[in-house]
BABAGU-617529 format. One record per residue (C-alpha): residue in one letter; x, y, z. Coordinates in Angstrom, 3 decimals, padded with zeros to 6 digits, always signed. Last residue first. Example, Ala and Ser with C-alpha at 12.3 -4.5 7.8 and 13.67 -1.06 7.14 Angstrom:
REM residues 2
 type        u        v        w
    s +013.670 -001.060 +007.140
    a +012.300 -004.500 +007.800
//
This chain:
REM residues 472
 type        u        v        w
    x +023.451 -022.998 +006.363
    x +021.145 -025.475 +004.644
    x +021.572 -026.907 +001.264
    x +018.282 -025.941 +000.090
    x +016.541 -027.442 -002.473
    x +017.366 -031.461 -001.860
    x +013.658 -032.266 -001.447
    x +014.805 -033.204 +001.992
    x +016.602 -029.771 +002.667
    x +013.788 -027.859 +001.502
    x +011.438 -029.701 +003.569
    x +013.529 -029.096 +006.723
    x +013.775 -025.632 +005.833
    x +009.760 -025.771 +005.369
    x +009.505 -026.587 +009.162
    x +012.187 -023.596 +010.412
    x +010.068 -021.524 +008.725
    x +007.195 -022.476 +009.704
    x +007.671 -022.570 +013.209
    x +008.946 -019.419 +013.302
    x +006.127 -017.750 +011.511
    x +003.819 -018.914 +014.123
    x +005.910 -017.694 +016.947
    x +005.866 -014.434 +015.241
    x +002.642 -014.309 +014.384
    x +001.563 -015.658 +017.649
    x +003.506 -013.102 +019.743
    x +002.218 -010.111 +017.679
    x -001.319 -011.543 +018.578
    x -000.302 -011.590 +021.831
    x +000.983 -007.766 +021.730
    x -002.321 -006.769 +020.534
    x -003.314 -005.630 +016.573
    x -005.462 -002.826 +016.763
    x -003.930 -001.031 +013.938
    x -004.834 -003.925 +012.019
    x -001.849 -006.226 +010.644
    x +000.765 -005.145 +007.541
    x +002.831 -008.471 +007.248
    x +005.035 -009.377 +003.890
    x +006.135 -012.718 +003.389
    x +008.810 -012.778 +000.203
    x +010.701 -014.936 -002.224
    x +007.773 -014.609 -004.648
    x +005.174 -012.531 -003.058
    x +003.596 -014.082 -000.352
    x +001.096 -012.100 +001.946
    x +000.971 -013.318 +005.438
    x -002.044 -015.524 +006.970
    x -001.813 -017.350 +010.584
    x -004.048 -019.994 +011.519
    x -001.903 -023.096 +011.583
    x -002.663 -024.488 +008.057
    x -002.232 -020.816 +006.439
    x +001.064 -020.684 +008.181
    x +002.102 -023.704 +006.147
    x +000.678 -021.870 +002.523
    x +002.342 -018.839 +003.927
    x +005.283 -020.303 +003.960
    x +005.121 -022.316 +000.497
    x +003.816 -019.239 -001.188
    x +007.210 -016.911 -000.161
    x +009.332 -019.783 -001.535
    x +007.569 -019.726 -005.089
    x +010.073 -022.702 -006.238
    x +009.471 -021.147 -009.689
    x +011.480 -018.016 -008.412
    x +014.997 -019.797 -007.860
    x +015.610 -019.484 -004.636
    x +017.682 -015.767 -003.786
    x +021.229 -015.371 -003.266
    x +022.088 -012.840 -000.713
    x +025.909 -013.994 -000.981
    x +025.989 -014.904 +002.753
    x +022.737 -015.905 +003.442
    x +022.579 -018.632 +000.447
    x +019.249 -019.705 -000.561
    x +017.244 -016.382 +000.492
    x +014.062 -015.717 +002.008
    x +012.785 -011.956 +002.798
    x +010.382 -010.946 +005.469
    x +008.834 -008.123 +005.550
    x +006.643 -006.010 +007.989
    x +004.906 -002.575 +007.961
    x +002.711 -001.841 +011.367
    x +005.748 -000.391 +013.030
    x +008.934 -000.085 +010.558
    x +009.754 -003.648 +009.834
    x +012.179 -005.044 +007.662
    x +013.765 -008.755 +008.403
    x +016.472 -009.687 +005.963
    x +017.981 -012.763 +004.567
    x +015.919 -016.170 +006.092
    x +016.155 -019.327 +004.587
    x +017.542 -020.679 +007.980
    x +016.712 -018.573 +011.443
    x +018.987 -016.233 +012.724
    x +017.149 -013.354 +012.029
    x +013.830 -014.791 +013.325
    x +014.262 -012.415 +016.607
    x +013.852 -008.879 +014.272
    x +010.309 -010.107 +014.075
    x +009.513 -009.614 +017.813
    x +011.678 -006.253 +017.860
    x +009.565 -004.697 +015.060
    x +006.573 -005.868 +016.681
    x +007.143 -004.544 +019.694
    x +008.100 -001.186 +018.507
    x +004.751 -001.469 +016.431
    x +002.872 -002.069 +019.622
    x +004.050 +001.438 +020.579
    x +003.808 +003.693 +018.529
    x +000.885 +001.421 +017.166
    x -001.161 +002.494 +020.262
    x +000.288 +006.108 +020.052
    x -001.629 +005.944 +016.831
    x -004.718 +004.504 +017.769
    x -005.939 +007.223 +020.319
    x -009.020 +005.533 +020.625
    x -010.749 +008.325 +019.792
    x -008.521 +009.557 +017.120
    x -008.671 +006.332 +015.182
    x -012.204 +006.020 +015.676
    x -013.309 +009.185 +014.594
    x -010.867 +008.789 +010.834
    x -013.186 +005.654 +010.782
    x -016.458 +007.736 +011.019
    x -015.373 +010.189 +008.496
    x -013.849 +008.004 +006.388
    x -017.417 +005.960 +006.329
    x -019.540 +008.725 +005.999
    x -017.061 +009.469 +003.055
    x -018.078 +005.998 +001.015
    x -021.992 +006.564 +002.208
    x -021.790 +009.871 +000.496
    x -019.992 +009.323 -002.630
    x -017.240 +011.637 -002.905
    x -015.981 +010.325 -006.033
    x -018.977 +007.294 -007.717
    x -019.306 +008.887 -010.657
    x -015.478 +009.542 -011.311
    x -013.536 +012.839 -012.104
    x -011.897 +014.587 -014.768
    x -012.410 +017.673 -016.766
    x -010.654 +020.158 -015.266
    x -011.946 +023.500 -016.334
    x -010.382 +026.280 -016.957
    x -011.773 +029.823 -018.211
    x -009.425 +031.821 -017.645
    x -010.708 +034.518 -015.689
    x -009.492 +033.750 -012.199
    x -006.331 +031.400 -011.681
    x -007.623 +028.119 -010.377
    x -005.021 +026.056 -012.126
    x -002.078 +028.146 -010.711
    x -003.262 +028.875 -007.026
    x -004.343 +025.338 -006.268
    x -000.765 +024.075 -007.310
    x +000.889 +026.227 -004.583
    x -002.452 +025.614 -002.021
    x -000.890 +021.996 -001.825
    x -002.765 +018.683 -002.961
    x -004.640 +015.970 -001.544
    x -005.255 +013.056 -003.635
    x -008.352 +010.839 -002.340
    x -009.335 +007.251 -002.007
    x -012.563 +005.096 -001.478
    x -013.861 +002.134 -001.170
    x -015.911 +001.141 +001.795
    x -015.076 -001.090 +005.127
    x -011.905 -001.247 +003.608
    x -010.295 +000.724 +006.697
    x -011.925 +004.110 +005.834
    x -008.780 +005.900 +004.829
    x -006.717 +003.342 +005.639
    x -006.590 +002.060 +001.612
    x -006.835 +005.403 +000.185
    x -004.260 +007.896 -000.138
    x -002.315 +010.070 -002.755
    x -000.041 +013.322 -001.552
    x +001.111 +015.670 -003.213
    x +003.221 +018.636 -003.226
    x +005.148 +016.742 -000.516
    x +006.890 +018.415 +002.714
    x +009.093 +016.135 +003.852
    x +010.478 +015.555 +007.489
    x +010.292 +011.544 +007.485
    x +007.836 +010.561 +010.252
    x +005.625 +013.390 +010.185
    x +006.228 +014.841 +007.274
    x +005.708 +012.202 +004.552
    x +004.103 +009.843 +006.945
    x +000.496 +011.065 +007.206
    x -002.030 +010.220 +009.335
    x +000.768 +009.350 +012.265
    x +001.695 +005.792 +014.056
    x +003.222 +004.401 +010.698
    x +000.026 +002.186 +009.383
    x -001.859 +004.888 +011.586
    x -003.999 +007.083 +008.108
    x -001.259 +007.036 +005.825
    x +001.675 +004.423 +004.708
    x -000.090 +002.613 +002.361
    x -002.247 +004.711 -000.511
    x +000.947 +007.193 +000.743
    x +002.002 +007.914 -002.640
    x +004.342 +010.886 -001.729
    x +004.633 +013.274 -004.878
    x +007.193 +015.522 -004.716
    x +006.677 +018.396 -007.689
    x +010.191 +019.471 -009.513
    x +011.248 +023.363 -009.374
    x +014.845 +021.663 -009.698
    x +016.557 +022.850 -006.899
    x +013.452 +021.714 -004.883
    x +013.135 +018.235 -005.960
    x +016.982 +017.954 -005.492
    x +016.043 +018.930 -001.788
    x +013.200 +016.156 -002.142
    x +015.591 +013.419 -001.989
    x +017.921 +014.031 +000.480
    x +014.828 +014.360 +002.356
    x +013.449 +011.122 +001.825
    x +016.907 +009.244 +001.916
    x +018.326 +010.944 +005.358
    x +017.940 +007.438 +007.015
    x +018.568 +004.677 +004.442
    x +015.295 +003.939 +003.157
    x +012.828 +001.234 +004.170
    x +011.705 -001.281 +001.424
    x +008.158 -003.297 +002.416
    x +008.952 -005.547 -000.002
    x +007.810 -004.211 -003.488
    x +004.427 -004.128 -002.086
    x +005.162 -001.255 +000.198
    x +008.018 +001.034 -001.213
    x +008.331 +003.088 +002.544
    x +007.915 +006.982 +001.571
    x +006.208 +005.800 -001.248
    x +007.927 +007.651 -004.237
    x +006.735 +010.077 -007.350
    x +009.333 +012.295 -008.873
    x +007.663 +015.051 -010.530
    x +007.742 +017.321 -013.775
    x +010.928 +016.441 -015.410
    x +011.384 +018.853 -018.508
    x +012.690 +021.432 -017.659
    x +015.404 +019.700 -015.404
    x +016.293 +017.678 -019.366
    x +016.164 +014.130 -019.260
    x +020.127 +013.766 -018.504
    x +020.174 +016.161 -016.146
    x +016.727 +014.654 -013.972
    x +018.725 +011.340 -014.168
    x +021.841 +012.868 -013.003
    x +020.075 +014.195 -010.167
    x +018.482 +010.614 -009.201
    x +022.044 +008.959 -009.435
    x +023.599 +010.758 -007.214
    x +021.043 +010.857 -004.378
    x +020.849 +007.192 -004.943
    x +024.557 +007.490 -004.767
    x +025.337 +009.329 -001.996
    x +022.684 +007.499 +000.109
    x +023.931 +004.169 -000.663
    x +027.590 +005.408 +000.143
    x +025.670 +006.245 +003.933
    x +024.163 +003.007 +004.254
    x +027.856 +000.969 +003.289
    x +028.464 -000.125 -000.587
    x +030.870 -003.155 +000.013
    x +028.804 -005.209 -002.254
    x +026.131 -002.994 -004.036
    x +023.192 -002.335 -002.198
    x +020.381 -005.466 -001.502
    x +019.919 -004.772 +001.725
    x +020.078 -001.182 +001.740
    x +017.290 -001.060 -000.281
    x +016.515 +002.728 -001.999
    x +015.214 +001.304 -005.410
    x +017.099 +002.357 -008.163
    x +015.794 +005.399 -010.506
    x +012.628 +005.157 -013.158
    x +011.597 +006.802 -016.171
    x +008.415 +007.553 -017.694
    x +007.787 +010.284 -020.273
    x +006.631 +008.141 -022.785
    x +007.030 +004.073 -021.657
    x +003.297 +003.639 -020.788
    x +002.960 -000.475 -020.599
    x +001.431 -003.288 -022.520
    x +000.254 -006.391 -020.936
    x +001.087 -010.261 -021.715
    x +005.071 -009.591 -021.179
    x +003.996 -009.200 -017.972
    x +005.522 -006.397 -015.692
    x +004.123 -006.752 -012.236
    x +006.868 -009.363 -010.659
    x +009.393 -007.173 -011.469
    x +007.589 -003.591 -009.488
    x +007.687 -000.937 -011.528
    x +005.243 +001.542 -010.637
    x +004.963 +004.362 -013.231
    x +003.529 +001.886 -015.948
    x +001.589 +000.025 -013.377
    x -000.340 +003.863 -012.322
    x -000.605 +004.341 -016.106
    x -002.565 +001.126 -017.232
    x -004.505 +001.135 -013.859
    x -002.786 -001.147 -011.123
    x -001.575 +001.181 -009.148
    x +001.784 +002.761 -007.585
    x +003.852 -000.108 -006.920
    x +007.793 +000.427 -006.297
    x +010.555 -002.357 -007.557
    x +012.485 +000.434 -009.669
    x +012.107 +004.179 -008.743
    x +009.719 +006.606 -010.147
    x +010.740 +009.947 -012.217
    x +008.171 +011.776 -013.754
    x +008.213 +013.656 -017.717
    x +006.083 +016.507 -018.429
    x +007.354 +019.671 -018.364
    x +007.800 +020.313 -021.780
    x +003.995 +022.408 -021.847
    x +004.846 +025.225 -019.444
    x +002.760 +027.765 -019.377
    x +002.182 +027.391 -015.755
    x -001.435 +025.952 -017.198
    x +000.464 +023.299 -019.156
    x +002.270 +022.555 -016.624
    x -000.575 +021.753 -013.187
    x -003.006 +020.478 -015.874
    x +000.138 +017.732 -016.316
    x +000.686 +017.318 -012.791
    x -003.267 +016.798 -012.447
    x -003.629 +014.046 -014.328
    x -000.826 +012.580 -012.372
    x -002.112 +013.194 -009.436
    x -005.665 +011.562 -010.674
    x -004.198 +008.165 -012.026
    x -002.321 +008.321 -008.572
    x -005.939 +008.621 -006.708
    x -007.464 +006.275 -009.003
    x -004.700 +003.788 -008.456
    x -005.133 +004.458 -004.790
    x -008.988 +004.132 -004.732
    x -012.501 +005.256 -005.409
    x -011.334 +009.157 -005.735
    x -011.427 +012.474 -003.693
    x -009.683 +015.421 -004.903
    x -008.501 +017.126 -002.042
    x -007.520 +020.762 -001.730
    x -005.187 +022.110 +001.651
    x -002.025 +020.541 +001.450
    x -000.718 +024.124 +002.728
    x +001.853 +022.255 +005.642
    x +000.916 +018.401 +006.335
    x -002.374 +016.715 +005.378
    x -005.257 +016.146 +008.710
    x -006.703 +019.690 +008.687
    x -007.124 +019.263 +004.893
    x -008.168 +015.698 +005.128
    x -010.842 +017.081 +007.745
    x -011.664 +019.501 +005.007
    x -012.498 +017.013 +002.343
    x -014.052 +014.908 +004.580
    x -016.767 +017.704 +005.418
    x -017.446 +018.592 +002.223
    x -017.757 +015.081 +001.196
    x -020.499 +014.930 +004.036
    x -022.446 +017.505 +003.005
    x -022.702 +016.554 -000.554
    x -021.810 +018.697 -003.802
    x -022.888 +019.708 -007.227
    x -021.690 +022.327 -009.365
    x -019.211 +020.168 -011.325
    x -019.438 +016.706 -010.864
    x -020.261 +014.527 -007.495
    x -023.963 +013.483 -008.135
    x -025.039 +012.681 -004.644
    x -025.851 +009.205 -003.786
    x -027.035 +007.061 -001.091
    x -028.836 +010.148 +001.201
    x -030.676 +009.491 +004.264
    x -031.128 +006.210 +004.286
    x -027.755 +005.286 +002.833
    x -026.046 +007.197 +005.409
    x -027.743 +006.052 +008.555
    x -026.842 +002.390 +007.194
    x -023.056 +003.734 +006.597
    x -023.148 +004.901 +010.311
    x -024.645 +001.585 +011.824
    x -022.199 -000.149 +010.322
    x -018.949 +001.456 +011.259
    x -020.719 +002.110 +014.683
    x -020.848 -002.150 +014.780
    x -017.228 -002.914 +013.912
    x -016.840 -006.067 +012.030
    x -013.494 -005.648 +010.793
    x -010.373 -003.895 +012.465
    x -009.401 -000.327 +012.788
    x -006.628 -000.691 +010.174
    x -008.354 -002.999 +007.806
    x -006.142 -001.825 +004.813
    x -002.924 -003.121 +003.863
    x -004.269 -005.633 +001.584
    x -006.616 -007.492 +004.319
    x -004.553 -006.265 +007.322
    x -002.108 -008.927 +006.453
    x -001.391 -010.070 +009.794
    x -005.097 -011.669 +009.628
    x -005.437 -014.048 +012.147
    x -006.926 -017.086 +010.682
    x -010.360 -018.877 +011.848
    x -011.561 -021.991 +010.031
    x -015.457 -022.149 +009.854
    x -015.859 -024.062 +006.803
    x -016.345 -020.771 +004.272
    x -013.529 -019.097 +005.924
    x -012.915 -016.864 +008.605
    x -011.134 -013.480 +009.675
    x -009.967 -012.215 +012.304
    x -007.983 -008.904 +013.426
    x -011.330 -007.638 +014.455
    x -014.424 -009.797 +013.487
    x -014.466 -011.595 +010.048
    x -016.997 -013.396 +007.846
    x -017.368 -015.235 +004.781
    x -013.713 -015.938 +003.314
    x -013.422 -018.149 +000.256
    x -009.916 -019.458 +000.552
    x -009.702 -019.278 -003.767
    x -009.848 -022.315 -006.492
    x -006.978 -024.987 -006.525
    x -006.805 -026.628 -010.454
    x -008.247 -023.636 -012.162
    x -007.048 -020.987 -009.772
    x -003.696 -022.275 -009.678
    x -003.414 -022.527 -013.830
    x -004.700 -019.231 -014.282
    x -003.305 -016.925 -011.851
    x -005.703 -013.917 -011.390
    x -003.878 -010.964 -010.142
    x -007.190 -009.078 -009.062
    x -009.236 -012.012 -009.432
    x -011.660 -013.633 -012.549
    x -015.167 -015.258 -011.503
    x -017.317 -016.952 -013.549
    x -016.053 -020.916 -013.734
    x -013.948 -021.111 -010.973
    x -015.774 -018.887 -008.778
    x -019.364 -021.126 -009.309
    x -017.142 -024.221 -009.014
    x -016.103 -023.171 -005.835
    x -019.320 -021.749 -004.817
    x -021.297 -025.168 -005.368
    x -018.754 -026.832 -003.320
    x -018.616 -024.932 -000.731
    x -022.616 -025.304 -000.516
    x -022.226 -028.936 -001.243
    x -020.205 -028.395 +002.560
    x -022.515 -027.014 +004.337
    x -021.118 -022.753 +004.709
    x -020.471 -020.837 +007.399
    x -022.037 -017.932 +007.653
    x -024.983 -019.448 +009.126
    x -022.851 -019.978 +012.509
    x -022.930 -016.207 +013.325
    x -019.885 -014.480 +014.035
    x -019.780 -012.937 +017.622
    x -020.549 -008.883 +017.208
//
């Protein structure tokens, strides 16, 4: 549908929003200072891979809004099927011995969708929820196995798992951590991140492996094996950099799950529903079998919010054992809301229909070798890109790995400069990370790439004027 000119905004109309945001309303990740003295891009409208702001200006989105719009915005069916569902039934109350039809018949479409017995599915409002709710349900999972010690998770350094005050305590991502906010430290621990690039010097892929394998076994030892629960891990560590494993790393991984009767949980809130080419990674792309697995995000391509964690027949069969009684008291007004699964439903539709995965197959092959060209380019240290997931990470000094010094917010000033042309990437410190629409052509590819270059190669010059970067 061709965006509409009254979405755009007069300009005492911007202006009257901007000080209406600035004075009332506080962000996700709300930085004080910038926000005061800057305000927000406020968008209006967007249509496919596109989105615009409040004066008209059109950007390609190679952010996929936070990993998210994978079947691209503005679609009319989308629409029309969430209207059709509020009229004929906005709300159902979700608890106990109520249902809805169409939560019913999400849940087992996830079940037909979710690798080996993942056959239950709690459904949520979002990834954190959905963590929030695995680990909730680890600890029913113990205490009704009889036993109560078995508590403790593993997580690895730099990964992101929510932004409730548990989900951020088992994530932990650097950048996250304020000394401002208080994290869960009890039972908690964390392992090293799998990133090959930034391994020990002289540590090749494979010595990696060995001792991330290593490592993660001694850790389980040292806490006690009956005591460590689960070891949670996104099969690629999204927001901390879009980290890819070293090949065998998954796996390697859940066998030491297995020795130690230990549950895998695969937060795929990114990496499901096409991001990867398949629903579901864990399996399908890496050759695990998880316990559990969290999702949201893709699982109705933002145009509603909602999440889910799906979880295996194994677990089903100890906290639903007859005659005792249980009940699990959690859940959230608005899980399986009606109009939120009409929306799944209708998304998970398009993706099959239009046979979206084999379309990121193979426009994500493409897009992995487009990036893989700026390489060679100053400030640049590593390129990572398994098909729709994309990072790249700037460095000072290519041959030591050295990063900029963190207040010079490297990642901001490129996407500030791509921002200008068009283009918008996510910056996170010393990074641009890139997670398009499923739907994303091979031009578009083209002009983020060619975009990207250009900016680059133009803040290098700036760098080297402002006497920042010494150049290579």
């Amino acid at each position: 549908m061709p965006i509409s000119k009254q979405a755009f905004l007069t300009p005492a109309e911007q202006a009257k929003l901007t000080r209406a945001d600035k004075a009332h309303y506080m962000h996700g990740y709300h930085v004080f200072d910038d926000h005061a003295e800057q305000g927000a891009l406020n968008i209006v409208a967007g249509e496919g891979a596109y989105i615009y702001d409040a004066d008209g200006n059109r950007f390609l989105d190679a952010v996929g809004g936070m990993w998210c719009t994978n079947i691209g915005l503005g679609r009319e069916e989308m629409a029309d099927a969430i209207a059709d569902q509020v009229r004929q039934l906005a709300y159902s109350n979700p608890f106990s011995d109520m249902a809805n039809t169409v939560a019913i018949r999400l849940c087992e479409k996830l079940a037909s969708l979710a690798p080996g017995d993942l056959d239950h599915v709690f459904l949520t409002t979002g990834g954190s929820t959905a963590v929030d709710t695995s680990y909730r349900l680890i600890q029913f999972y113990q205490n009704c196995r009889g036993k109560p010690e078995k508590k403790h998770v593993i997580a690895r350094h730099g990964a992101y798992h929510g932004s409730t005050c548990l989900t951020m305590s088992i994530g932990n991502k650097a950048a996250d951590r304020v000394p401002e906010f208080d994290y869960a430290h009890d039972k908690i621990h964390h392992v090293s991140s799998p990133n090959p690039y930034r391994a020990p010097d002289g540590m090749s892929e494979a010595q990696l492996l060995e001792f991330l394998v290593g490592e993660f076994e001694d850790k389980i030892l040292s806490i006690g094996a009956d005591k460590v629960a689960a070891f949670y891990a996104e099969p690629i560590m999204g927001s901390g950099g879009v980290i890819i494993p070293p090949d065998g790393y998954l796996l390697r991984m859940w066998e030491v799950c297995q020795k130690y009767d230990i549950l895998f949980v695969a937060d795929e809130v990114v990496t499901s529903f096409g991001r990867l080419g398949k629903f579901f990674s864990s399996y399908d792309v890496f050759g695990v079998q998880p316990d559990i697995i969290t999702t949201a995000k893709g699982l109705t391509s933002a145009y509603l919010p909602l999440g889910a964690c799906i979880f295996s027949q194994r677990i089903w069969d100890v906290i639903s054992e007859p005659g005792q009684g249980r009940c699990f008291t959690h859940g959230f007004t608005y899980s399986g809301h009606p109009v939120c699964c009409t929306a799944a439903l209708k998304n998970i539709e398009i993706i099959e229909r239009e046979n979206l995965l084999a379309h990121v197959d193979d426009v994500g092959d493409y897009f992995e070798r487009r990036l893989k060209s700026l390489e060679g380019l100053p400030l640049v240290g590593d390129v990572r890109c398994k098909k729709l997931m994309a990072c790249v990470e700037f460095v000072e000094d290519k041959r030591t790995k050295k990063l900029f010094p963190e207040a010079l917010n490297i990642g901001e000033k490129i996407h500030l400069r791509a921002q200008y042309k068009g283009l918008l990437v996510r910056p996170i410190v010393h990074l641009n990370v890139m997670s398009p629409p499923l739907t994303i052509s091979r031009a578009q590819v083209d002009e983020i790439v060619e975009t990207l270059r250009e900016c680059i190669l133009e803040v290098a010059v700036e760098l080297q004027c402002s006497g920042d970067y010494a150049g290579q």
